[in-house]
C-alpha atoms as a printed R data frame, in Angstrom:
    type eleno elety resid chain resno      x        y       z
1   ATOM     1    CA   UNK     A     1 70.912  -63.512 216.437
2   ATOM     2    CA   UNK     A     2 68.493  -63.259 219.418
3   ATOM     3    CA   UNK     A     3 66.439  -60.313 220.195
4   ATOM     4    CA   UNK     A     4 64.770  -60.350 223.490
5   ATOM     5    CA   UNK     A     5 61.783  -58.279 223.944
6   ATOM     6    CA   UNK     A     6 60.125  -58.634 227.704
7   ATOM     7    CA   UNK     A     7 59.051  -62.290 227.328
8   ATOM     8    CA   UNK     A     8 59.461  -62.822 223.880
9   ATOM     9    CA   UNK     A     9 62.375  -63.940 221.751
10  ATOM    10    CA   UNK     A    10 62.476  -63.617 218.269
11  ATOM    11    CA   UNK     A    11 65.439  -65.655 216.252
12  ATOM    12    CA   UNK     A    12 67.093  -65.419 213.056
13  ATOM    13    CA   UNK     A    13 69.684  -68.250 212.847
14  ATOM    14    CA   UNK     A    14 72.989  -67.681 211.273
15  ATOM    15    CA   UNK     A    15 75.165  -70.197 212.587
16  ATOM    16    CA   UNK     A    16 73.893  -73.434 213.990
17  ATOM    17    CA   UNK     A    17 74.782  -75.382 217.358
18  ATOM    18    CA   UNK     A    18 74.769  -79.199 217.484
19  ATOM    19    CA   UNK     A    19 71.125  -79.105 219.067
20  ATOM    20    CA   UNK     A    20 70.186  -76.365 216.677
21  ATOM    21    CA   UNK     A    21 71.495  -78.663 213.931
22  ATOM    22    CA   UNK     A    22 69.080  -81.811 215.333
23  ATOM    23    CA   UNK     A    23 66.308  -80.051 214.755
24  ATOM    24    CA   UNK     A    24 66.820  -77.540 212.137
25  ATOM    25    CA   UNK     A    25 63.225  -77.943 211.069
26  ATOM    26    CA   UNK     A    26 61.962  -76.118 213.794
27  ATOM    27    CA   UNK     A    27 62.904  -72.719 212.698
28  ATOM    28    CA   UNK     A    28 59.693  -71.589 211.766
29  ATOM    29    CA   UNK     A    29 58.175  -72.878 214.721
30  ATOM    30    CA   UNK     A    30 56.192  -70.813 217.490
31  ATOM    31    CA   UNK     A    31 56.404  -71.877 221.081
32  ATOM    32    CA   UNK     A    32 54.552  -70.270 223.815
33  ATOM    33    CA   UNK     A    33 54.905  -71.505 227.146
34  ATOM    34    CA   UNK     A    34 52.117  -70.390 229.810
35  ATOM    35    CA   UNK     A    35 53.342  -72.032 233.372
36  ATOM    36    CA   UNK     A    36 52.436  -70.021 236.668
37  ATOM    37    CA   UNK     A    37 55.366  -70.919 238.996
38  ATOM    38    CA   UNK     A    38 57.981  -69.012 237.698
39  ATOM    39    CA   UNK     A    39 61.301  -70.830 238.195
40  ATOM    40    CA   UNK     A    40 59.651  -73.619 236.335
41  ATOM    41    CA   UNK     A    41 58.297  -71.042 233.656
42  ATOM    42    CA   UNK     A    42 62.206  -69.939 233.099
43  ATOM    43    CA   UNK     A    43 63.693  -73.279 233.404
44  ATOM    44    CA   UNK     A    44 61.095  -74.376 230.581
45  ATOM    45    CA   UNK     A    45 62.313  -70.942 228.733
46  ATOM    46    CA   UNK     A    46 66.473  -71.911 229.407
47  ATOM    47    CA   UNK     A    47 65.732  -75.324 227.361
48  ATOM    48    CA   UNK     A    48 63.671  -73.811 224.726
49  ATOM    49    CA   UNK     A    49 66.127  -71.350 224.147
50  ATOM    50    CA   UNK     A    50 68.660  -74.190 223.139
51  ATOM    51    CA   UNK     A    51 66.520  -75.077 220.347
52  ATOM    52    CA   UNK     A    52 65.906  -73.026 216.948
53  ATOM    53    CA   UNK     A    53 62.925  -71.638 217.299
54  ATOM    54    CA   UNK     A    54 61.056  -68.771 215.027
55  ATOM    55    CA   UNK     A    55 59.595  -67.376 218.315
56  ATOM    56    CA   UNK     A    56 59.298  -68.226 221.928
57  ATOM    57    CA   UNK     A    57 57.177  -66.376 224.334
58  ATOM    58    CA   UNK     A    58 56.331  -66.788 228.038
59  ATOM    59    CA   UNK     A    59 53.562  -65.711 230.399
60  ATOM    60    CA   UNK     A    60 52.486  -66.794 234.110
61  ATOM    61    CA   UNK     A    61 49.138  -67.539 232.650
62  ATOM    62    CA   UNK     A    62 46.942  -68.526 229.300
63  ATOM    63    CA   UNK     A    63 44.913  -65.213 229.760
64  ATOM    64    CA   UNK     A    64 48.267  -63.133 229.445
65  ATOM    65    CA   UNK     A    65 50.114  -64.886 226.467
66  ATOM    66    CA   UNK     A    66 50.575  -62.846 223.817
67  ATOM    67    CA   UNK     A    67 49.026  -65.623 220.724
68  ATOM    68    CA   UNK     A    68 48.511  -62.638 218.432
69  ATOM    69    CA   UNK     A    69 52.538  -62.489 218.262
70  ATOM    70    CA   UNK     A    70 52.327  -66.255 217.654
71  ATOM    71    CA   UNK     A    71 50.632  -66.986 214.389
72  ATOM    72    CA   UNK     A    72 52.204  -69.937 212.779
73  ATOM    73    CA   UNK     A    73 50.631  -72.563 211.238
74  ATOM    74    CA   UNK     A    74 53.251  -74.424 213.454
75  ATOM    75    CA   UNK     A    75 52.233  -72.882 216.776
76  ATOM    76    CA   UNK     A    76 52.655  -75.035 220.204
77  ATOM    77    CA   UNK     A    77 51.353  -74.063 223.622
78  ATOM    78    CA   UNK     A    78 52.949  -75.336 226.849
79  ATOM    79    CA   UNK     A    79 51.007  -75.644 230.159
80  ATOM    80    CA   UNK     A    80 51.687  -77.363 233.143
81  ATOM    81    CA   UNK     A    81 49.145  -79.953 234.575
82  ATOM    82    CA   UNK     A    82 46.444  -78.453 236.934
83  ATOM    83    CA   UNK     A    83 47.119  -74.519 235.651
84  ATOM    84    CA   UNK     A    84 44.135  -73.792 233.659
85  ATOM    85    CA   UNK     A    85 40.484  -73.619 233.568
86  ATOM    86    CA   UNK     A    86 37.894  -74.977 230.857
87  ATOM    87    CA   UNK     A    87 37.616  -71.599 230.031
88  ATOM    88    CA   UNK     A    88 41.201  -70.845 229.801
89  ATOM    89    CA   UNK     A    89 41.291  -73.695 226.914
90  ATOM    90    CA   UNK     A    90 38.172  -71.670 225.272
91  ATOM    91    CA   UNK     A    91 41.511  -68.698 225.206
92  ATOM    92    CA   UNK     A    92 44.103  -70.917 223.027
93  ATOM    93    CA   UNK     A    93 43.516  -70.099 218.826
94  ATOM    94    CA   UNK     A    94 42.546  -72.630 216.737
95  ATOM    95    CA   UNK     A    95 45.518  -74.498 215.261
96  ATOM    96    CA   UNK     A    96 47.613  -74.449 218.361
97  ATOM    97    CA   UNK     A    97 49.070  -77.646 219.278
98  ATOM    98    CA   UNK     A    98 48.902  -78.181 223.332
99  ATOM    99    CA   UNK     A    99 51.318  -79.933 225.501
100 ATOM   100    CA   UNK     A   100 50.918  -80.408 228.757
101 ATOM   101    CA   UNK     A   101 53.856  -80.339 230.953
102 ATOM   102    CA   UNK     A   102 53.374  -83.401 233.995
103 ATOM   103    CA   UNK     A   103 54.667  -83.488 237.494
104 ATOM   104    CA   UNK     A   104 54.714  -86.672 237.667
105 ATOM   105    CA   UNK     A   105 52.934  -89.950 235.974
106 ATOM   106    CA   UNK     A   106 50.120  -89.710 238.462
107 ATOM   107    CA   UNK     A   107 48.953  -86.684 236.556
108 ATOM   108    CA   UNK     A   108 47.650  -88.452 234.266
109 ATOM   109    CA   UNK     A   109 44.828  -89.528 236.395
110 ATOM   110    CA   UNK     A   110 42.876  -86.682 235.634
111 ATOM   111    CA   UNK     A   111 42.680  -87.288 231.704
112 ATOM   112    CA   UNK     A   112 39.560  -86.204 231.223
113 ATOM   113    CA   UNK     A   113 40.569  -82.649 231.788
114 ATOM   114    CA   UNK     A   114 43.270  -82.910 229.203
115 ATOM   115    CA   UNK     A   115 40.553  -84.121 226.429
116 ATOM   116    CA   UNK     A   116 41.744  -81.557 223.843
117 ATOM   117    CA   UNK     A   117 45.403  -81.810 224.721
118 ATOM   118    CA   UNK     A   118 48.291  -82.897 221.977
119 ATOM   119    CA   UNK     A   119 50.586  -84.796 224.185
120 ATOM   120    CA   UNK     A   120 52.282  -84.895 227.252
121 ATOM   121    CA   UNK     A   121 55.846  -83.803 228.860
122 ATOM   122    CA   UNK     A   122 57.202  -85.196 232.000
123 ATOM   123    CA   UNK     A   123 59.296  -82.980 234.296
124 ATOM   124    CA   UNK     A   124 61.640  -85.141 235.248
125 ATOM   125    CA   UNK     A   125 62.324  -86.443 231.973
126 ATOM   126    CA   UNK     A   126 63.011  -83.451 230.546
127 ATOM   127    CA   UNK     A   127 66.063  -82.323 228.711
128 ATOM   128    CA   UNK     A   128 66.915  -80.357 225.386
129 ATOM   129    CA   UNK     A   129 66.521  -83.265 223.184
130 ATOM   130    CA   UNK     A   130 63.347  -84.597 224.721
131 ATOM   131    CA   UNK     A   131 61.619  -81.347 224.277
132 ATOM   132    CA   UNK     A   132 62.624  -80.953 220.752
133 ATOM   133    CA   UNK     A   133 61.995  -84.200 219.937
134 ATOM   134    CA   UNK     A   134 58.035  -83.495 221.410
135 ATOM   135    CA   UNK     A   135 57.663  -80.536 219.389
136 ATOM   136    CA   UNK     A   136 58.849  -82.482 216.177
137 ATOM   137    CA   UNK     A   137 56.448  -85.205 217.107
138 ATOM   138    CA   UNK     A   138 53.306  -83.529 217.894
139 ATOM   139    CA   UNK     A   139 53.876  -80.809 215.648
140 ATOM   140    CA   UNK     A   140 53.897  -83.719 212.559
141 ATOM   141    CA   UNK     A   141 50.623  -84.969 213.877
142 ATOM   142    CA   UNK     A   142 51.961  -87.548 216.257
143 ATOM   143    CA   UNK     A   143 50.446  -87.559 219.933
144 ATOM   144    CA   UNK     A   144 53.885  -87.411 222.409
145 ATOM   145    CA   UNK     A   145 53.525  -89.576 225.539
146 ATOM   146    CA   UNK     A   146 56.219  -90.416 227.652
147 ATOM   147    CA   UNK     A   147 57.021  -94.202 228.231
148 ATOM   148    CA   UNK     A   148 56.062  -93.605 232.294
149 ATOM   149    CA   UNK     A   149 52.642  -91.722 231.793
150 ATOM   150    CA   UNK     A   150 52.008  -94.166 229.101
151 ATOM   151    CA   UNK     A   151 52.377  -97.233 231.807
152 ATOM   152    CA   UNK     A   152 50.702  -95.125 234.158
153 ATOM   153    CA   UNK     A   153 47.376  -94.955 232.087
154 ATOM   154    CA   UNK     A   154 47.890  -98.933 231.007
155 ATOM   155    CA   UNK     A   155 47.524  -99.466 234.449
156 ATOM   156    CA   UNK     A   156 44.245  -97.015 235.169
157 ATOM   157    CA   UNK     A   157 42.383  -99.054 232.557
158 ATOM   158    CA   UNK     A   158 43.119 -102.068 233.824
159 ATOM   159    CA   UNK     A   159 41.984 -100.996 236.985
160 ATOM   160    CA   UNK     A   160 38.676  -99.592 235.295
161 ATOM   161    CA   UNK     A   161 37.915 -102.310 233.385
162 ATOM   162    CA   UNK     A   162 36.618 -104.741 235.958
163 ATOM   163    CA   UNK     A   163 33.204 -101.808 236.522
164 ATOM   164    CA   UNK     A   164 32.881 -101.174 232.774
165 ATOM   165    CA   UNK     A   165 30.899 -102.779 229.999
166 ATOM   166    CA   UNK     A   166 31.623 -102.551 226.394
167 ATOM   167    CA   UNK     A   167 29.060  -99.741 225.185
168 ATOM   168    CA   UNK     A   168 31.280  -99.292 222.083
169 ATOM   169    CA   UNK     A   169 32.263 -101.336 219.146
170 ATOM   170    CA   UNK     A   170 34.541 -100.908 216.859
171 ATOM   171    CA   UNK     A   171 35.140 -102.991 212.988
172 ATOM   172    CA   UNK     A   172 38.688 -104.750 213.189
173 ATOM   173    CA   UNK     A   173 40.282 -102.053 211.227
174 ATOM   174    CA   UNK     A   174 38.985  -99.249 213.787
175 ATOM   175    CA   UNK     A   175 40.169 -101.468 216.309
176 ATOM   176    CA   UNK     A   176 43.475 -101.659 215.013
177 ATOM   177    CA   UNK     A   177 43.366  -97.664 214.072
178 ATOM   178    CA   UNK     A   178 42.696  -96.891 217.685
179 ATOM   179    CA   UNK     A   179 45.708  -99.309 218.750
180 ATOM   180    CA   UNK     A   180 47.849  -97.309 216.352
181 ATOM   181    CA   UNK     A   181 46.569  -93.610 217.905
182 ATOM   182    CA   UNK     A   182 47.759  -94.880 221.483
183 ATOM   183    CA   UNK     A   183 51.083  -95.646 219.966
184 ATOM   184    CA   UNK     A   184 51.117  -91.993 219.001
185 ATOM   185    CA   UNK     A   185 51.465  -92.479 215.097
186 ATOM   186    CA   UNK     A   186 50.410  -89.835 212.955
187 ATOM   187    CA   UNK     A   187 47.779  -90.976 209.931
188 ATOM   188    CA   UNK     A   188 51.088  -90.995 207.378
189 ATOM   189    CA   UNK     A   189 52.401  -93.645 209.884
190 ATOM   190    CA   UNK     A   190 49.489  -95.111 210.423
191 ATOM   191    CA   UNK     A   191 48.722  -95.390 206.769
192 ATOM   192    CA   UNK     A   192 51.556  -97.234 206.497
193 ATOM   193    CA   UNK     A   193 50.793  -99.696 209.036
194 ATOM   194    CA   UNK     A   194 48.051 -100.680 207.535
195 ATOM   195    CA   UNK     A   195 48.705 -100.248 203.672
196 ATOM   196    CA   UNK     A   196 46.274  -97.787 203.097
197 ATOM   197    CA   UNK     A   197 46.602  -94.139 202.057
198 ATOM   198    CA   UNK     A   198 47.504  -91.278 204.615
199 ATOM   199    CA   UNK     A   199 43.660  -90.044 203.664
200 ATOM   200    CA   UNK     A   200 42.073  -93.350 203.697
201 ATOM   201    CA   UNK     A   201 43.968  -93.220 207.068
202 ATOM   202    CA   UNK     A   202 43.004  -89.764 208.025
203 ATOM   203    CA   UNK     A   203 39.269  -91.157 207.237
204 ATOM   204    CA   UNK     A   204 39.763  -94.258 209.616
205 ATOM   205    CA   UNK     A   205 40.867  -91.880 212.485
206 ATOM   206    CA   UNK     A   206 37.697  -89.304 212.375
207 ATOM   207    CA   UNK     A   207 35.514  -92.844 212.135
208 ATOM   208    CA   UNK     A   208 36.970  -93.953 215.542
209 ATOM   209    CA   UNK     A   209 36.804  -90.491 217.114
210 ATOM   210    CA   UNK     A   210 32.996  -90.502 216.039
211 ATOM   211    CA   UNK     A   211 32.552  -93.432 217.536
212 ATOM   212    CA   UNK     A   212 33.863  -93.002 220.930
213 ATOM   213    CA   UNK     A   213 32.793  -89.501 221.164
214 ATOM   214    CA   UNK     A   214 35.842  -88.187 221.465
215 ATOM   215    CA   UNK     A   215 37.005  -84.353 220.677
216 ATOM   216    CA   UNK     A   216 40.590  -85.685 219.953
217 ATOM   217    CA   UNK     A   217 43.306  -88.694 219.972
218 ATOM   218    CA   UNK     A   218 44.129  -88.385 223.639
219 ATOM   219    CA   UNK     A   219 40.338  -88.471 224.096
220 ATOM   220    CA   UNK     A   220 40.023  -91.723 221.964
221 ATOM   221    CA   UNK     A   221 42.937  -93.596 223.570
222 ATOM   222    CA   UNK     A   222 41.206  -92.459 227.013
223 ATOM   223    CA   UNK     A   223 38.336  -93.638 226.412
224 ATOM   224    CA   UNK     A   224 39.593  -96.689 224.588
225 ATOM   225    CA   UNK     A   225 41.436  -97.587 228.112
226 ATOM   226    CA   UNK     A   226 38.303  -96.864 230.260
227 ATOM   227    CA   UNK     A   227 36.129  -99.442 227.573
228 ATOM   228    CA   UNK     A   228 38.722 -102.183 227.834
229 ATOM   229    CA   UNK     A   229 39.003 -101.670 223.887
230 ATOM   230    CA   UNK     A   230 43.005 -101.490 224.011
231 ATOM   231    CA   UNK     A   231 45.132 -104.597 225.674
């Protein structure tokens, strides 16, 4: 059963589709999606409705999405690249995860805006399964990054490199933990990895993100490729 009120849509599933059934675990999930242009605002909305969300909401802007509707421990805000202010970020609740919905792989050149984003979409990768599979991802504590934008910022700190010096140093193991993070792994995964526990892991992480001086993951891996600390 749907129930559409203005821009929000509130769901209570009773029989499940074959995407609904992929990714069941979304249900209690909370999606807002805050994109200007508008036909790519409802496209975004058309695909999100596919998937079996707790709630979906959509505004033109950050200022005018309704997050008070939205409180979920499993909350994710959608943006597209180039929409929003450092102020409009001060506007998002603590505890939302943030996507950030790319043009195109050359986006990504501006990473430094996108320091306290969660991961990335790619427009024209973008289908049903892709998005769900991002929300899964990001909303288990992974960092989403699409294959292309991931090439795309191999590239840029390759580039970099040659006018950079190594202010930072990492041990081995924070070295490794930082290769991990631009793989996207979560600190169960990257626990595993490296046979320690998910809060010996979880330790590891906040000891690289201290180091670099970074406010999140995307920050570290960022600033890992700008240092010449990842291959």
């Amino acid at each position: 059963m749907i129930s559409d009120h203005g821009t929000s849509t509130e769901r209570t599933v009773f029989s499940l589709g074959r995407q609904e059934e992929e990714f069941v675990q979304l249900a209690d999930t909370r999606v807002i999606v805050a994109i200007a242009n508008g036909v790519l605002r409802q496209g975004m909305r058309t695909l999100l409705e596919e998937l079996p969300l707790g709630f979906l909401h959509t505004a033109p802007t950050i200022r005018e999405a309704d997050f008070g509707a939205a409180e979920s421990p499993r909350s994710v805000l959608i943006l597209a690249e180039s929409e929003s202010t450092p102020a409009d970020w001060t506007l998002i609740p603590p505890g939302f995860k943030t996507l950030v919905l790319l043009a195109k792989p050359s986006g990504i050149d501006s990473l430094d805006r996108y320091s306290q984003t969660d991961g990335f979409l790619l427009q024209d990768e973008l289908d049903v399964h892709v998005l769900g599979d991002t929300l899964s991802r990001v909303l288990s504590g992974q960092f989403p990054l699409p294959s292309a934008v991931a090439r795309r910022l191999m590239t840029q700190g390759i580039i970099q490199r040659t006018t950079l010096t190594r202010a930072v140093q990492l041990t081995e193991r924070q070295h490794e933990t930082l290769r991990l993070l631009s793989e996207g792994l979560s600190n169960r995964q990257i626990g595993r990895r490296l046979r320690i526990s998910e809060h010996g892991a979880k330790r590891l992480v906040a000891s690289v993100l201290t180091k670099l001086d970074a406010p999140n993951r995307a920050g570290a891996v960022a600033i890992g490729l700008r240092e010449g600390l990842l291959p």
